[in-house]
N, C-alpha and C positions, 0 to 999 in steps of 0.2 A: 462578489460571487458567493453564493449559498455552499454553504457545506454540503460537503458528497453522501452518498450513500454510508459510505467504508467509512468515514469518519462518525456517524451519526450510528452504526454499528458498535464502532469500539465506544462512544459512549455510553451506550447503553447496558456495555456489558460490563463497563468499567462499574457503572451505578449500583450493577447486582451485585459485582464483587466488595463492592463498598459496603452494602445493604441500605444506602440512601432509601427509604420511604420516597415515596410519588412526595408526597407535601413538600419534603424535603428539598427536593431535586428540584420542583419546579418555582417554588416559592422562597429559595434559599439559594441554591447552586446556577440554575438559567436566569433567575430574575437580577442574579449578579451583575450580567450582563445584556439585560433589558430586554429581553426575551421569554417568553412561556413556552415553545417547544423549541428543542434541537433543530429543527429543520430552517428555523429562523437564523439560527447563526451561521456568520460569514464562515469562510474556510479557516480564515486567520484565529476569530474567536473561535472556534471549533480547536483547533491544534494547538489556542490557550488548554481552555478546559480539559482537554484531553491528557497535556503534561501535567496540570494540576492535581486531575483526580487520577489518574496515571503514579505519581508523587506519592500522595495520599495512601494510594494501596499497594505500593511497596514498602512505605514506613509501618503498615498494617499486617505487610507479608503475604495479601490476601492476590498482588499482581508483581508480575516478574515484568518490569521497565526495558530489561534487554532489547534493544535494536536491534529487526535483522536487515540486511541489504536491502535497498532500494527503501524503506518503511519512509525517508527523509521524500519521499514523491507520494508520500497519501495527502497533499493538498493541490495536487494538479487537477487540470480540468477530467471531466468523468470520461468522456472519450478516449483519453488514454491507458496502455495497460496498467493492471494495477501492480502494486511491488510483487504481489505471490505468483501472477503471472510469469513476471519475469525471471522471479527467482526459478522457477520451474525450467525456460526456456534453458535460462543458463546453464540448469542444472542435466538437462536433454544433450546439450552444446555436449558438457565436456566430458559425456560418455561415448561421444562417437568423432571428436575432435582429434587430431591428427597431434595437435601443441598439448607440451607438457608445463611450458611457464603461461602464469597466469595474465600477463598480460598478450602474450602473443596469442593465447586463447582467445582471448576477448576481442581484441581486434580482427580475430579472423572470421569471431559471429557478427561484428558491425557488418564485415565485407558482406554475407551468406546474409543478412538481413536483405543490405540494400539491396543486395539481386534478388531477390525473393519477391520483396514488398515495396523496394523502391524510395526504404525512410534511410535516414542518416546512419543510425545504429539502433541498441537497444533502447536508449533511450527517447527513442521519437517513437516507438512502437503504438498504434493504436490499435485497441480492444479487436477491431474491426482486423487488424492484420495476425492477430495469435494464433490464430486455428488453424492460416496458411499455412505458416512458420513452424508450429508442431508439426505439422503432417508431412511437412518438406524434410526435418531433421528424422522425425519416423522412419522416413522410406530412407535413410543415410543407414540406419540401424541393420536393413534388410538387404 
């Protein structure tokens, strides 16, 4: 499978924060991995490179490595929501959510997914179901 969008993003932005030159990047860093654009690499090559040069510009200072939630799901298929998605939803959840532990929280947005949209939890959510799913916790707010 081709690397995603989101992924082929962070690299490129990883590149500037780097200041990798074009020649550079493509004839030294992609050719690494026997490639001339980004859009060529698998998902798996792709979330190499991306810890590598990710690595690189935190040893530089020039990129903050810190994980946030769900980021371990930017190599799923693109039909899926993305982690800033999610993290949003959750973040929607636990301002009008009833539970004050976190995990009783959470399973109570699995529950309020599947009625909604019909998937397992948050984590089967596809792109295609977000807009319901905000608008459903919206109208909880009002």
């Amino acid at each position: 499978m081709k690397a995603n969008r989101a992924q082929i993003i962070k690299i490129h932005a990883l590149k500037s924060r780097l200041g990798l030159s074009e020649d550079d990047y493509r004839n030294g860093t992609l050719a690494s991995f026997g490639v001339s654009s980004s859009k060529d690499l698998t998902t798996g090559q792709a979330n190499e490179l991306i810890n590598k040069l990710s690595d690189e510009g935190q040893k530089m200072g020039v990129w903050n490595k810190k994980k946030k939630k769900y980021d371990h799901l930017w190599g799923r298929p693109t039909y899926f929501a993305s982690p800033a998605q999610l993290r949003k939803i959750e973040a929607m959840w636990k301002n009008v959510s009833i539970f004050s532990k976190p995990k009783e929280r959470a399973d109570a947005l699995d529950t309020f997914i599947n009625r909604i949209v019909g998937v397992m939890g948050i984590l089967s959510l596809e792109k295609a179901h977000v807009e319901k799913v905000v608008k459903a916790i919206e109208s909880m707010k009002q």
